[in-house]
N, CA, C and O atoms as CSV, one atom per row, in Angstrom:
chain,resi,resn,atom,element,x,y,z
A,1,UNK,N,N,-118.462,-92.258,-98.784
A,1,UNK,CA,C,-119.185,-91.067,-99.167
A,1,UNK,C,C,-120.681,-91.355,-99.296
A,1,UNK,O,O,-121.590,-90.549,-99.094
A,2,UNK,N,N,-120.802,-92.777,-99.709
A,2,UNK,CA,C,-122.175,-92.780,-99.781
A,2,UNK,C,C,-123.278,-93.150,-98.719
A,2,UNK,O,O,-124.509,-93.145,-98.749
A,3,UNK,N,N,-122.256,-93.500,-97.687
A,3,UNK,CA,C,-123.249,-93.534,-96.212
A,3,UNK,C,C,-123.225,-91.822,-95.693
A,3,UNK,O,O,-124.263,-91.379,-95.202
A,4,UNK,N,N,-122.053,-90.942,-95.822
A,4,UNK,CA,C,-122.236,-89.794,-95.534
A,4,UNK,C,C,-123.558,-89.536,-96.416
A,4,UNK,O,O,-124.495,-89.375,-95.634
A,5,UNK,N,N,-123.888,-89.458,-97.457
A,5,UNK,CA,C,-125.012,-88.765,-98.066
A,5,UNK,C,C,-126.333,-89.455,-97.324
A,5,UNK,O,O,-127.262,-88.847,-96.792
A,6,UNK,N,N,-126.163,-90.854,-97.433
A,6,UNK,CA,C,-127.463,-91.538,-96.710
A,6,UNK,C,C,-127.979,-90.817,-95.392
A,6,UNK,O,O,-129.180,-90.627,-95.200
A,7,UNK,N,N,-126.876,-90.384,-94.393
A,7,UNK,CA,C,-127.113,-89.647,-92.557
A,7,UNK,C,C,-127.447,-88.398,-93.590
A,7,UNK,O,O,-128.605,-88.053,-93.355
A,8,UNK,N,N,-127.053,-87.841,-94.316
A,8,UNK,CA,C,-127.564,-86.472,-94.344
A,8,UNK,C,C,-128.852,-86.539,-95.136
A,8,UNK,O,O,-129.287,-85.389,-95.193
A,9,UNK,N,N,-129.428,-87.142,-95.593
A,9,UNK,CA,C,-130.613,-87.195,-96.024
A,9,UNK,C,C,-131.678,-87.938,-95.260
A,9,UNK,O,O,-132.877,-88.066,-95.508
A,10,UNK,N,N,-130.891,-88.426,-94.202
A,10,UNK,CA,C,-131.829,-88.959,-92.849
A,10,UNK,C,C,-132.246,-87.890,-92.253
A,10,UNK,O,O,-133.395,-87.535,-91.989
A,11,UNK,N,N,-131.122,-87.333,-92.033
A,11,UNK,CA,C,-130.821,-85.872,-91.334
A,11,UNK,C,C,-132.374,-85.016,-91.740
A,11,UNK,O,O,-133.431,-84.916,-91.118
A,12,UNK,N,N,-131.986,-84.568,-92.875
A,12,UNK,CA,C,-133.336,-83.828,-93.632
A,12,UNK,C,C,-135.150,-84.310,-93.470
A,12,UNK,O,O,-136.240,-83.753,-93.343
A,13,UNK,N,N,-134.622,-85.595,-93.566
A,13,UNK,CA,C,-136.278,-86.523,-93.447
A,13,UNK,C,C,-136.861,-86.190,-92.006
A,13,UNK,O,O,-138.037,-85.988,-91.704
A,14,UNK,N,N,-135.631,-86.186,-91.122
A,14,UNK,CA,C,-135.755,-86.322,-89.397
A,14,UNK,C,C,-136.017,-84.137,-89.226
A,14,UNK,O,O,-136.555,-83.484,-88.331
A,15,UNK,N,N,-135.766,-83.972,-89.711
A,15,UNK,CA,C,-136.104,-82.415,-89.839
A,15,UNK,C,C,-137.377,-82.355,-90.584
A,15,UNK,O,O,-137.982,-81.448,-90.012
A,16,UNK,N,N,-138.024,-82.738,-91.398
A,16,UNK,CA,C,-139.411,-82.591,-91.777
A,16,UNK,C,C,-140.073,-83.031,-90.826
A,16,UNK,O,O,-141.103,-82.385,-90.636
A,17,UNK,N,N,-139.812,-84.353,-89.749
A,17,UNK,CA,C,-140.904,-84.831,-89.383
A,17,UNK,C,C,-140.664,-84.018,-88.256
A,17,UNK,O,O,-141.787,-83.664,-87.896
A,18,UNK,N,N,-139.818,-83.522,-87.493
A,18,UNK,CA,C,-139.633,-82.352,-87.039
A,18,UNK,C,C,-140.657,-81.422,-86.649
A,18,UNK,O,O,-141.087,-81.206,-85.515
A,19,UNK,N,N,-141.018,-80.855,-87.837
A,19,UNK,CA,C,-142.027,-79.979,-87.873
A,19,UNK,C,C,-143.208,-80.321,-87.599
A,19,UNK,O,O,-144.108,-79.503,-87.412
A,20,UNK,N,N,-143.335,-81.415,-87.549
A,20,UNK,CA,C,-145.087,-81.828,-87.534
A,20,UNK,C,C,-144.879,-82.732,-86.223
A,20,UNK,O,O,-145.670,-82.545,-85.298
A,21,UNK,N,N,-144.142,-83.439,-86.116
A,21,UNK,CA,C,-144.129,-83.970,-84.328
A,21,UNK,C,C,-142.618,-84.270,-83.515
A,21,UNK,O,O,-142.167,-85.415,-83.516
A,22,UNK,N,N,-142.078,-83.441,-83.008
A,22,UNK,CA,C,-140.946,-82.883,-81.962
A,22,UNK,C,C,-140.355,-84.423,-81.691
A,22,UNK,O,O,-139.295,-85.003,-81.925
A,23,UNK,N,N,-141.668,-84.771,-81.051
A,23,UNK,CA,C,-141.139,-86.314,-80.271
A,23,UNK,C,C,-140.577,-87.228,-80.948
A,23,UNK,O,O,-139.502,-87.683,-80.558
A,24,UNK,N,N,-141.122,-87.648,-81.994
A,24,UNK,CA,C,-140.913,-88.560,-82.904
A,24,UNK,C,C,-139.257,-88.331,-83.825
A,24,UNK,O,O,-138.439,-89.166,-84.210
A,25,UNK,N,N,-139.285,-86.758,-83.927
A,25,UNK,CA,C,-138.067,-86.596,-84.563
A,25,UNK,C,C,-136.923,-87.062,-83.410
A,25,UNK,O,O,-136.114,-87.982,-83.531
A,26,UNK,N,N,-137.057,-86.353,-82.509
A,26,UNK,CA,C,-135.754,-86.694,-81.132
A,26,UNK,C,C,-135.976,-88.426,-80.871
A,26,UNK,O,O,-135.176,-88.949,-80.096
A,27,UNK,N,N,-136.842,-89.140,-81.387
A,27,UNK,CA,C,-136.376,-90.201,-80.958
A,27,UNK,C,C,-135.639,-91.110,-82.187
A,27,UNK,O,O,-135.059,-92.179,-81.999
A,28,UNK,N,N,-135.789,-90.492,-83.359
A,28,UNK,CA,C,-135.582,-91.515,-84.294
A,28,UNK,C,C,-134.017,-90.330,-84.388
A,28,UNK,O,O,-133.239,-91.077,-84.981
A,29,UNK,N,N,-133.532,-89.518,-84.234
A,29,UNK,CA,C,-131.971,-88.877,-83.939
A,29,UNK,C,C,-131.606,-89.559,-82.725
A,29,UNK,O,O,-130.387,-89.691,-82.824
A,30,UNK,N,N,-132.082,-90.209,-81.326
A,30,UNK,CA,C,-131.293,-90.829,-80.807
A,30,UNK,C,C,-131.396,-91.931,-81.179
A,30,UNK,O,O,-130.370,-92.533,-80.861
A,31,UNK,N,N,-132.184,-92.657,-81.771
A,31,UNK,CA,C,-131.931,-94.177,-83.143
A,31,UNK,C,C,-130.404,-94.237,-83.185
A,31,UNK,O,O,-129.528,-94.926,-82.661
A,32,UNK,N,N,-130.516,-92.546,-84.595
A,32,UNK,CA,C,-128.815,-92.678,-85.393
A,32,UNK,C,C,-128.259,-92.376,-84.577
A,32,UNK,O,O,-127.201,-92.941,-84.852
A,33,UNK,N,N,-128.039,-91.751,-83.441
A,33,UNK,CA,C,-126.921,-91.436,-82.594
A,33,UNK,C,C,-126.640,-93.188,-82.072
A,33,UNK,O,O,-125.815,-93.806,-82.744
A,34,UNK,N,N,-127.084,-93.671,-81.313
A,34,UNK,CA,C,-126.954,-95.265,-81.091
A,34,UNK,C,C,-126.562,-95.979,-82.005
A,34,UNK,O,O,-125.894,-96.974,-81.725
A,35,UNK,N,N,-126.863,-95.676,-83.316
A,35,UNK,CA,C,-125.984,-96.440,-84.340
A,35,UNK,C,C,-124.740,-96.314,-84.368
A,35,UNK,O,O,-123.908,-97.215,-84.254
A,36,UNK,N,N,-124.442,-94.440,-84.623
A,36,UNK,CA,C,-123.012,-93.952,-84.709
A,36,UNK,C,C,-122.521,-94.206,-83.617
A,36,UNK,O,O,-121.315,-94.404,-83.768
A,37,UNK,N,N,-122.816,-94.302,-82.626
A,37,UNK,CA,C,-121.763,-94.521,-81.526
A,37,UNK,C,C,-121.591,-96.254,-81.182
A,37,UNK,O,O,-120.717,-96.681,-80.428
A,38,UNK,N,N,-122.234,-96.812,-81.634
A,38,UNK,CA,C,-121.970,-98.252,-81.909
A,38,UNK,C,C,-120.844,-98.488,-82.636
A,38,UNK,O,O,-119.857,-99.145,-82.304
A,39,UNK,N,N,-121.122,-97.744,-83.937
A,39,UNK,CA,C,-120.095,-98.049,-85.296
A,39,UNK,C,C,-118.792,-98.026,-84.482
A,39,UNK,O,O,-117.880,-98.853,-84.477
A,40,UNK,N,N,-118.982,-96.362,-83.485
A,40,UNK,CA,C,-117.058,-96.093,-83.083
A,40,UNK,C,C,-116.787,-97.040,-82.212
A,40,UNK,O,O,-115.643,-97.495,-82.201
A,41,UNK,N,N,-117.876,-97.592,-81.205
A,41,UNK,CA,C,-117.069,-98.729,-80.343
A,41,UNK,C,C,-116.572,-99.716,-80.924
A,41,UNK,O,O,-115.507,-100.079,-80.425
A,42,UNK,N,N,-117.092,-100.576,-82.200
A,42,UNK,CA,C,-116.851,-101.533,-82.955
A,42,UNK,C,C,-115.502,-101.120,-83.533
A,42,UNK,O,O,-114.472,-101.739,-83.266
A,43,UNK,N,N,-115.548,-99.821,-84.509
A,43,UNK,CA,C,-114.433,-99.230,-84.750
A,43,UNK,C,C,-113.126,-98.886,-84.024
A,43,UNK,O,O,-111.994,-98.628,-84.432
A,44,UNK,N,N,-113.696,-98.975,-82.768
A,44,UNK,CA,C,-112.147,-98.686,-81.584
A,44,UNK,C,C,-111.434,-100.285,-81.157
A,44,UNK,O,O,-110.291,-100.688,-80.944
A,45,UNK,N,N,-113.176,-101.061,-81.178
A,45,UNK,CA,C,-112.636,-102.352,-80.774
A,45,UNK,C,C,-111.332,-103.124,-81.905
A,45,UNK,O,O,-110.337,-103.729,-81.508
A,46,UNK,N,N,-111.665,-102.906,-83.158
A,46,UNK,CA,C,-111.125,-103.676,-84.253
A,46,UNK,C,C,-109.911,-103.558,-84.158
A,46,UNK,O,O,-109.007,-104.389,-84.075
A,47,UNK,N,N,-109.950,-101.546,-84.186
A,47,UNK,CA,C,-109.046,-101.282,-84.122
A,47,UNK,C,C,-107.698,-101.865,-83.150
A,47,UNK,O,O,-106.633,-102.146,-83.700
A,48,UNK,N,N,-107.852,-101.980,-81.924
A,48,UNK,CA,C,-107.380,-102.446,-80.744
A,48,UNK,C,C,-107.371,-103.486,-80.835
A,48,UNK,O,O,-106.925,-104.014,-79.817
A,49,UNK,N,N,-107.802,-104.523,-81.986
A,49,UNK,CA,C,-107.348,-106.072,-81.524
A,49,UNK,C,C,-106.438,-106.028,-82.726
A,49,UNK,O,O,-105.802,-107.059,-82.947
A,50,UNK,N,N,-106.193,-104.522,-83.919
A,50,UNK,CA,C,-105.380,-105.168,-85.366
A,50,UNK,C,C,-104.009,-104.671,-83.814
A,50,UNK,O,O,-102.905,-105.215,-83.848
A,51,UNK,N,N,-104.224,-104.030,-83.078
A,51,UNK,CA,C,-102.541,-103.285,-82.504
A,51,UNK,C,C,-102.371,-104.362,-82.025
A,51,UNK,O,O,-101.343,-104.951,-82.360
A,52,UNK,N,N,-103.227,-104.967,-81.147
A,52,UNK,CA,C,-102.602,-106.413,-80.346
A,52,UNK,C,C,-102.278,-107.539,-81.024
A,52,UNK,O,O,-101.512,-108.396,-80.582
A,53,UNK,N,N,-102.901,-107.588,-82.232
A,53,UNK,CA,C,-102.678,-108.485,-83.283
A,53,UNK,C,C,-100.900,-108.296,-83.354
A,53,UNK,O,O,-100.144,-109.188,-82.968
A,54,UNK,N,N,-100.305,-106.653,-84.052
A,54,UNK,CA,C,-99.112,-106.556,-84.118
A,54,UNK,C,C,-98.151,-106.669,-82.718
A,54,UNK,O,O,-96.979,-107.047,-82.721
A,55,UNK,N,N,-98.921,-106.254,-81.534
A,55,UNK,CA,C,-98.211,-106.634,-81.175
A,55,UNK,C,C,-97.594,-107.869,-80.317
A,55,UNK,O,O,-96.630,-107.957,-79.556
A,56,UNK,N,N,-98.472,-108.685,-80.729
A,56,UNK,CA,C,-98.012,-109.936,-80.448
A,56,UNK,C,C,-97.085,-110.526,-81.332
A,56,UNK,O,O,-96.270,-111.370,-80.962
A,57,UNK,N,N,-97.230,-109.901,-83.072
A,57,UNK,CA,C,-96.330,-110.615,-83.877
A,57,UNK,C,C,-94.525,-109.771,-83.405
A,57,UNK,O,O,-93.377,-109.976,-83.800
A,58,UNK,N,N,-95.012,-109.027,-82.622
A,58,UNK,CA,C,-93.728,-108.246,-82.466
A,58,UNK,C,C,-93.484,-109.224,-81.098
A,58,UNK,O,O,-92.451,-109.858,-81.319
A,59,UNK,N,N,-93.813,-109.442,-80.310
A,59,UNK,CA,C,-93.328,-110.077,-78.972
A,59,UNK,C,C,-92.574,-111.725,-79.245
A,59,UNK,O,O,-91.661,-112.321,-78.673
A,60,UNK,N,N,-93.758,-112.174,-80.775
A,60,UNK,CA,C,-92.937,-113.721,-81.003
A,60,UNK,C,C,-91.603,-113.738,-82.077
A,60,UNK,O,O,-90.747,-114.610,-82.231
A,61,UNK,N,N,-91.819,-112.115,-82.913
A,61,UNK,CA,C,-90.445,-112.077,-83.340
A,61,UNK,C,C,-89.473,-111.795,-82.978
A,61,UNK,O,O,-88.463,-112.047,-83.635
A,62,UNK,N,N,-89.422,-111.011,-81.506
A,62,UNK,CA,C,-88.616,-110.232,-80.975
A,62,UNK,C,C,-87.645,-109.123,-82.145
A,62,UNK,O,O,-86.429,-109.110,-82.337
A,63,UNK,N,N,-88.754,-108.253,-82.786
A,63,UNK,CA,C,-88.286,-107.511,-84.289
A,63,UNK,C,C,-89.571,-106.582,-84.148
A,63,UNK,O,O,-90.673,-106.897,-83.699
A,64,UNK,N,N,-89.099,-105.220,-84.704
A,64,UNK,CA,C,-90.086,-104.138,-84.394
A,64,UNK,C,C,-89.320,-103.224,-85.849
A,64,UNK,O,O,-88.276,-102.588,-85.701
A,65,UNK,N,N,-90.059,-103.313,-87.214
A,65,UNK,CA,C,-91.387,-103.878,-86.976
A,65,UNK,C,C,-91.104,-105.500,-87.626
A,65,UNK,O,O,-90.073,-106.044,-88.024
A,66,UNK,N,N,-92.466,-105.947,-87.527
A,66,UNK,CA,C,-92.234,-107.840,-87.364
A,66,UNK,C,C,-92.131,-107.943,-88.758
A,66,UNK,O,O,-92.727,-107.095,-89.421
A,67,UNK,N,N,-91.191,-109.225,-89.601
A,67,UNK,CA,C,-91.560,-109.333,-90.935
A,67,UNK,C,C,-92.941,-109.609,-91.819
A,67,UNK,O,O,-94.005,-110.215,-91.688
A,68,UNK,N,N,-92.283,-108.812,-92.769
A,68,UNK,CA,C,-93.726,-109.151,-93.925
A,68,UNK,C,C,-94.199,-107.909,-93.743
A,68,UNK,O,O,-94.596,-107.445,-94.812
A,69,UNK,N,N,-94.380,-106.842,-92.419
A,69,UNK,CA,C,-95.086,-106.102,-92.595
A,69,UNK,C,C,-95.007,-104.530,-93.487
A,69,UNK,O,O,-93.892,-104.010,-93.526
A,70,UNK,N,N,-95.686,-104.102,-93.896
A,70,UNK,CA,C,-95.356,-102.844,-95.046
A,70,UNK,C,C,-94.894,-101.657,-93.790
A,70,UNK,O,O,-95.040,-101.507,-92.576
A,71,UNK,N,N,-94.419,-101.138,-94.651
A,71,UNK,CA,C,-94.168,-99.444,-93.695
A,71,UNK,C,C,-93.857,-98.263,-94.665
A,71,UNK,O,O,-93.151,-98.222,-95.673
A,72,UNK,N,N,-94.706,-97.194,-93.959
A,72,UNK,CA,C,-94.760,-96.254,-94.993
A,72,UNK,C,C,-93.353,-95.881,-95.486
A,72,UNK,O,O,-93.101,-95.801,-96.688
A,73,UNK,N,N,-92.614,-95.697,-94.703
A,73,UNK,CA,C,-91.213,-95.616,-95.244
A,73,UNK,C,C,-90.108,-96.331,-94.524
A,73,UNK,O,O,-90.392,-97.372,-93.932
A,74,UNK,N,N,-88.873,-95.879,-94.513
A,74,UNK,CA,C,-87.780,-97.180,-94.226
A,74,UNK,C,C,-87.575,-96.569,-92.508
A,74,UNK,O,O,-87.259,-95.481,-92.027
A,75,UNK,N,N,-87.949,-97.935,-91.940
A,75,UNK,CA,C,-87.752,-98.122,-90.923
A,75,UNK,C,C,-86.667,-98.621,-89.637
A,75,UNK,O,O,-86.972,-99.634,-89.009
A,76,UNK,N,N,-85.740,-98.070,-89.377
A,76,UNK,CA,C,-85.288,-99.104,-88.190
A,76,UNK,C,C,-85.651,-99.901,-87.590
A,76,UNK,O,O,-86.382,-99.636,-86.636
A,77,UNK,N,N,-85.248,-101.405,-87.930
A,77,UNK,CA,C,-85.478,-102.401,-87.069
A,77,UNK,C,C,-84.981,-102.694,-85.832
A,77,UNK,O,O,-83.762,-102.828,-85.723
A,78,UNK,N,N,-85.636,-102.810,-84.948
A,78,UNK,CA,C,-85.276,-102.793,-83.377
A,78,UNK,C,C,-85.814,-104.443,-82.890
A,78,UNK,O,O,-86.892,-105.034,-82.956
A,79,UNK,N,N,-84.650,-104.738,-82.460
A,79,UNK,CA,C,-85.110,-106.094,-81.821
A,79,UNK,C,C,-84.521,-106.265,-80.154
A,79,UNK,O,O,-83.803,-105.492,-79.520
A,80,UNK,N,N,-85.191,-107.723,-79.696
A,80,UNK,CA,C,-84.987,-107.933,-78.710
A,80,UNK,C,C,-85.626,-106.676,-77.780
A,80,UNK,O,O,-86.470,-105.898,-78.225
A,81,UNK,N,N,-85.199,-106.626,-76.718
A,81,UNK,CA,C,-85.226,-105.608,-75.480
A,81,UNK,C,C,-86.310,-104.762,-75.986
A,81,UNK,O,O,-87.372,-104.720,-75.364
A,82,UNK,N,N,-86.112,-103.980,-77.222
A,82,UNK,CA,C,-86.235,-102.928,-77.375
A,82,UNK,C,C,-87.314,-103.063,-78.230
A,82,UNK,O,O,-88.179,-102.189,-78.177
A,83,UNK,N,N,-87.424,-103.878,-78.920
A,83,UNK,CA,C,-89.110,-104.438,-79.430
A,83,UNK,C,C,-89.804,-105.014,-78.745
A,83,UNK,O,O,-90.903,-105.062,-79.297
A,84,UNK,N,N,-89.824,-105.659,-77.532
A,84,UNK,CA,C,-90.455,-106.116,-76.571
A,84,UNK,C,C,-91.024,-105.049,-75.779
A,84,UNK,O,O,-91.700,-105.437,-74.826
A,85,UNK,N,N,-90.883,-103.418,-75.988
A,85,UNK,CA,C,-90.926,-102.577,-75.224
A,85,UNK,C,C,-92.097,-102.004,-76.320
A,85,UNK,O,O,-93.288,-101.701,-76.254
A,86,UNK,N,N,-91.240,-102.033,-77.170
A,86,UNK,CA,C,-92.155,-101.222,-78.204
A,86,UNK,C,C,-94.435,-102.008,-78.211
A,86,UNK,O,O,-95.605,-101.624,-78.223
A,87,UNK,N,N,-93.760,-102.951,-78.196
A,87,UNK,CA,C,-94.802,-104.237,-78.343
A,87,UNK,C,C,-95.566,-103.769,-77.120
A,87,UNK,O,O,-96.678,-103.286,-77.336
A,88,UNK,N,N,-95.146,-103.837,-75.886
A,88,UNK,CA,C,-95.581,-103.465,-74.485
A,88,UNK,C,C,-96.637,-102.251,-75.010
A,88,UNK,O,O,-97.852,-102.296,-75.200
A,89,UNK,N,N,-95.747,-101.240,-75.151
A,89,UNK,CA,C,-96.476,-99.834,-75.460
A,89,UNK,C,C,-97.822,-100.060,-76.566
A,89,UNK,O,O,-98.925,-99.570,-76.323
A,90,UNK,N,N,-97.542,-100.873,-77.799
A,90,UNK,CA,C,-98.928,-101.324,-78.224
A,90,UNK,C,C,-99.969,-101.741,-77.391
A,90,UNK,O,O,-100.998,-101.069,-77.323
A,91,UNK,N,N,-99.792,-103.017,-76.593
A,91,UNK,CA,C,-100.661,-103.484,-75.887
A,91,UNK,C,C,-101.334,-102.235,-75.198
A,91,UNK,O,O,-102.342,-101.703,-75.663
A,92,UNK,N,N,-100.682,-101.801,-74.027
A,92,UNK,CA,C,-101.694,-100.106,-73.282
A,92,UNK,C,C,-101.851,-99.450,-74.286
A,92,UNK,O,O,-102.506,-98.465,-73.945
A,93,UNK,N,N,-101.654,-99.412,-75.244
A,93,UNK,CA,C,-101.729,-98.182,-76.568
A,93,UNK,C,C,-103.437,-98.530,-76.694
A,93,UNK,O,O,-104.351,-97.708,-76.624
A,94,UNK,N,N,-103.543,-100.030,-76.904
A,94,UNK,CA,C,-104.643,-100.682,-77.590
A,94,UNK,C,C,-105.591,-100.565,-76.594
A,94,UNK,O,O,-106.496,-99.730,-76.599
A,95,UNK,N,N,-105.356,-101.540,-75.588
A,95,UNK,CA,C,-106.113,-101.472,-74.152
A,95,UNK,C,C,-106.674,-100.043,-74.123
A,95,UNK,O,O,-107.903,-100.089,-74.171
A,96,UNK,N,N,-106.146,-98.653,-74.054
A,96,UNK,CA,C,-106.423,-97.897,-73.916
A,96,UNK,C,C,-107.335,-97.085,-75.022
A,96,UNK,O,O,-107.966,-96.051,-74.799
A,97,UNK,N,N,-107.269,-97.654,-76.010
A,97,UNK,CA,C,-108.065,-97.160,-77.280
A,97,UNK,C,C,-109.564,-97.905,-77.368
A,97,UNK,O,O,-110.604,-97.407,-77.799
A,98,UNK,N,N,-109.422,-98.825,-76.999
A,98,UNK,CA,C,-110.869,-99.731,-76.963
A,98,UNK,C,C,-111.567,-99.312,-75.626
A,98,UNK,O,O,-112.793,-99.233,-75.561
A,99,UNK,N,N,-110.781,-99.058,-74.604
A,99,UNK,CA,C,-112.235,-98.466,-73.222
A,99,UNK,C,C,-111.950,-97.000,-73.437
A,99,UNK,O,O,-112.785,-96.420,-72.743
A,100,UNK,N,N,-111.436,-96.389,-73.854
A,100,UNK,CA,C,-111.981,-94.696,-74.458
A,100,UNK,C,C,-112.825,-94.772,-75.917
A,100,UNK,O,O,-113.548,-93.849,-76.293
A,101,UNK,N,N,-112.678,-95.657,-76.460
A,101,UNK,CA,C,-113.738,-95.801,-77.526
A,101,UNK,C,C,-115.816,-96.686,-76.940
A,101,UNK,O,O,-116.985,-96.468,-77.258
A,102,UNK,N,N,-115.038,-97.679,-75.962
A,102,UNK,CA,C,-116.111,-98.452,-75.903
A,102,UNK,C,C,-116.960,-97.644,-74.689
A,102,UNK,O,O,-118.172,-97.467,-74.564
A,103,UNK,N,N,-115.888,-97.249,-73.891
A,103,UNK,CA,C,-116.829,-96.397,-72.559
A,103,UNK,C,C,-117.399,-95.237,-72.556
A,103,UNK,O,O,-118.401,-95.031,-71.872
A,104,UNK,N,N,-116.522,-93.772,-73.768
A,104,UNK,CA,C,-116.650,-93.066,-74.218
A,104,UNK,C,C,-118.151,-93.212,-74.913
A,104,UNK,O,O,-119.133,-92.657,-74.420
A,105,UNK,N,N,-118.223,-94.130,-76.273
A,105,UNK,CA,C,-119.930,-94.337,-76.666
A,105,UNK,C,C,-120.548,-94.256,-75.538
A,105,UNK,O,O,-121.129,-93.263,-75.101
A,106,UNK,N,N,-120.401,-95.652,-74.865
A,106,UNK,CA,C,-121.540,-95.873,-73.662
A,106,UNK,C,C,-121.759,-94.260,-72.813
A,106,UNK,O,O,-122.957,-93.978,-72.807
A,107,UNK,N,N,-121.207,-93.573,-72.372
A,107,UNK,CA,C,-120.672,-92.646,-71.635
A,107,UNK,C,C,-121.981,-91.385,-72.525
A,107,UNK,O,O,-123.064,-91.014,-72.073
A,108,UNK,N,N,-121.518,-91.120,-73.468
A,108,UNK,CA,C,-122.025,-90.184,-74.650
A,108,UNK,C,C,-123.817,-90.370,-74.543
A,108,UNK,O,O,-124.735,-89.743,-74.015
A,109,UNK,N,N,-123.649,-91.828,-75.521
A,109,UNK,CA,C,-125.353,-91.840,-75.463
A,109,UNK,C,C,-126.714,-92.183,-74.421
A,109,UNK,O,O,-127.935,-92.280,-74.537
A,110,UNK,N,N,-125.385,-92.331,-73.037
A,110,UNK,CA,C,-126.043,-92.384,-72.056
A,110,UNK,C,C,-126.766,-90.896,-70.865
A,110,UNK,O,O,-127.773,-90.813,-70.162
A,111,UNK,N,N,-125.627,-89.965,-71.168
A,111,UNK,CA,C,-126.013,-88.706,-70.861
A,111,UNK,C,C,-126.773,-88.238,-71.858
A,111,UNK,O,O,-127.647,-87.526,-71.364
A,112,UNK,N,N,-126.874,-88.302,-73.160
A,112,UNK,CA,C,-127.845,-87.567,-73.741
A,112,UNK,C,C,-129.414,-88.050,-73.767
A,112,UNK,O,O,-130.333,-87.283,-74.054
A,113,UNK,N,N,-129.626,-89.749,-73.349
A,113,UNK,CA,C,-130.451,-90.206,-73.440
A,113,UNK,C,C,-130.889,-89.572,-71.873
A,113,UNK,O,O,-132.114,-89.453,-71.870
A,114,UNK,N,N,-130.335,-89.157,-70.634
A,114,UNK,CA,C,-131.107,-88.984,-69.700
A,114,UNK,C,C,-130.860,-87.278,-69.598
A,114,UNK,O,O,-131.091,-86.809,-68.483
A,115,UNK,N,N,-130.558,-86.630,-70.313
A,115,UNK,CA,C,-131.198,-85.303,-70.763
A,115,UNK,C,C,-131.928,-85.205,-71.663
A,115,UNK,O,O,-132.184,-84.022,-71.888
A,116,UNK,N,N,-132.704,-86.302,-72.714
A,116,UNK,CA,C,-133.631,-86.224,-73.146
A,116,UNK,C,C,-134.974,-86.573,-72.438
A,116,UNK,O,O,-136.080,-86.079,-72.659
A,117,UNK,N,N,-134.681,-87.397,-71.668
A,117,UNK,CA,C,-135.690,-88.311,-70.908
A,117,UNK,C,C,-136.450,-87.051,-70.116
A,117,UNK,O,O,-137.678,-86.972,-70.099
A,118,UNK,N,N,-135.450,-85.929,-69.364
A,118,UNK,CA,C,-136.265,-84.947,-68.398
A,118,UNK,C,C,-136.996,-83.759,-69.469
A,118,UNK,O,O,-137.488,-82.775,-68.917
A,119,UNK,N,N,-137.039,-83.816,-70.392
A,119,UNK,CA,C,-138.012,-82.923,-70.930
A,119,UNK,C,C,-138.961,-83.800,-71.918
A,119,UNK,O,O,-139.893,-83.262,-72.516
């Protein structure tokens, strides 16, 4: 909550200066935009190495889910065949969460930076 208040009082500062010079405001909003979209690639990446993390502990236990781990509620344990599958589906689950997170940023602040650039 308290980084939300920090962007919104950036927010406000970047709106005063706003008023008195255009340029300066649009460049220090694509600043925080480059930050925030940093944070989510980092955030997609982590994310995508805790799934591969599990699911590797699922591929060396052949157990889905692997011991030790919590679960919100009571789970069927699936082994062999059928956790090796499950595990599979993590891996593209993950793979697929880190280049829609990491390409997605890149993707984002790259079109807005060259629709800022033409005016």
């Amino acid at each position: 909550m308290l980084v939300i208040y920090h962007v919104f009082s950036y927010l406000e500062h970047i709106r005063d200066i706003g008023q008195e010079n255009p340029g300066l405001a649009l460049e220090k909003i694509l600043q925080l935009l480059h930050i925030i979209l940093i944070l989510m690639a980092l955030g997609s990446i982590s994310f995508g190495i805790y799934v591969i993390h599990i699911a590797v502990r699922v591929l060396k236990t052949e157990q889905f889910p692997p011991p030790g781990v919590r679960v919100i509620r009571d789970t069927k344990v699936r082994t062999g065949r059928r956790a090796r599958i499950i595990a599979m589906f993590f891996i593209l689950f993950s793979v697929f969460i880190v280049v829609i997170g990491t390409v997605g940023s890149w993707y984002t602040y790259d079109r807005i930076t060259k629709l800022t650039e033409k005016n």
